[in-house]
C-alpha positions as CSV (number, residue, x, y, z in Angstrom):
1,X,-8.3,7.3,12.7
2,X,-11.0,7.5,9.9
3,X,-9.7,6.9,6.3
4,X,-11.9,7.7,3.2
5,X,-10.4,6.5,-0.2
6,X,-12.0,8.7,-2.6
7,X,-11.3,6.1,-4.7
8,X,-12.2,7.2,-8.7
9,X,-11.3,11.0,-8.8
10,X,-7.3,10.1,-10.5
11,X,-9.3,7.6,-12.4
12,X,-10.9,10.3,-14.5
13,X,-9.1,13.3,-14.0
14,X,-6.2,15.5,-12.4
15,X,-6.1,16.0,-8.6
16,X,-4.7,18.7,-7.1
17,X,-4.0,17.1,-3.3
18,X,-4.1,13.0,-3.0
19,X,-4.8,13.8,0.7
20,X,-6.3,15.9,3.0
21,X,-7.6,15.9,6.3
22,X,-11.1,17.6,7.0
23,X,-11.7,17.6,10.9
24,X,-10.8,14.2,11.9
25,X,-11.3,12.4,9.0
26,X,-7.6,11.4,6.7
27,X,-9.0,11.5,3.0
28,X,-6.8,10.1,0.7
29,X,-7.2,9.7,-3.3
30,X,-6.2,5.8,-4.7
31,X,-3.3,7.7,-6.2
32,X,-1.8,8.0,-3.2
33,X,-0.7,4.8,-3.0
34,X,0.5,4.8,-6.2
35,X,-1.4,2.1,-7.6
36,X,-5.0,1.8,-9.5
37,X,-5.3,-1.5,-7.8
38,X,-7.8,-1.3,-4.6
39,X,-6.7,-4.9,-3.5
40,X,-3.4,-3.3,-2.4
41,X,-4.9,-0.4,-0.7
42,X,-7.0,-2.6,1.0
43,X,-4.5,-5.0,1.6
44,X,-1.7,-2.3,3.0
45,X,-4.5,-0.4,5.5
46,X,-5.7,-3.7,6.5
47,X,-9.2,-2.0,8.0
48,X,-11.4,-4.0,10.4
49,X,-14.8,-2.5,8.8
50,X,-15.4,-1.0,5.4
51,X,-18.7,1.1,4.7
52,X,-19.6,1.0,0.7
53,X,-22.1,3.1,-0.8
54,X,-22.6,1.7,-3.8
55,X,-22.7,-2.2,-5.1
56,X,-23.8,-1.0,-8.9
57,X,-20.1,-0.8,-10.4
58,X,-17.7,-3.3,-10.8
59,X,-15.2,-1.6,-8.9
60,X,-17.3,-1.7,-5.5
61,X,-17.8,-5.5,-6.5
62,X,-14.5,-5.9,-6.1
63,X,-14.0,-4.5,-3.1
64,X,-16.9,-6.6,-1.3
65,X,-15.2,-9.9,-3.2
66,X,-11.0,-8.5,-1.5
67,X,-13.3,-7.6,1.9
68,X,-14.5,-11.0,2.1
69,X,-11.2,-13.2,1.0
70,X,-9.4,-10.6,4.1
71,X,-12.2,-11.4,6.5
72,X,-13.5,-7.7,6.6
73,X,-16.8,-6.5,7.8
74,X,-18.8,-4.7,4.9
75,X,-21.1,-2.1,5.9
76,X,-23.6,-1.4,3.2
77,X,-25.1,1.9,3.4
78,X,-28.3,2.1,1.1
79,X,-29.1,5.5,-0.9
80,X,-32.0,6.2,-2.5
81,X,-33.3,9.4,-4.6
82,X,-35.2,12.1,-3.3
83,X,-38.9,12.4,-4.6
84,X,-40.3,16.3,-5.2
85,X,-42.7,16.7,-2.6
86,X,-45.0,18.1,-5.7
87,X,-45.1,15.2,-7.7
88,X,-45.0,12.4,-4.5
89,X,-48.1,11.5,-5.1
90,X,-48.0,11.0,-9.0
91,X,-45.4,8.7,-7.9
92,X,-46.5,7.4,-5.4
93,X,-49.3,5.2,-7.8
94,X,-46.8,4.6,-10.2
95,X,-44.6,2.4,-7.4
96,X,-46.5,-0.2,-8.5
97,X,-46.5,-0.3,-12.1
């Protein structure tokens, strides 16, 4: 099994479902464990790898910090923005600067 903790969406507003399953894949809002704490989350799933997205907010710090104190992988998958094909080359010579 494949668990996704859409982990902010209670933090900032109502929810409708704190979990659904889209093909094989359990997703479960943070509220569903009734606590705003992810160390517990993490903690009571006890995963063998986590993939993170981000590393910009606090809150995915502290997730990498739990992860390593539990001896749990981290998987960091790096996002970038997308460039208008257009202006690429405007850019492009800008990269620099």
């Amino acid at each position: 099994m494949v668990l996704k903790i859409g982990s902010t969406s209670s933090f900032r507003h109502k929810i409708k479902e704190n979990e659904t399953t889209i093909e094989n894949l359990r997703i479960r809002d943070i509220s569903y464990y009734k606590t705003k704490l992810i160390r517990k989350v993490i903690e009571k799933e006890k995963p063998s790898i986590i993939l993170i997205i981000n590393l910009s907010f606090v809150f995915d710090r502290a997730i990498v910090k739990i992860a390593k104190k539990n001896n749990i992988k981290i998987v960091y998958l790096a996002h970038g923005s997308l460039t208008n094909p257009e202006s690429f080359e405007y850019a492009s010579h800008k990269l620099d600067t």
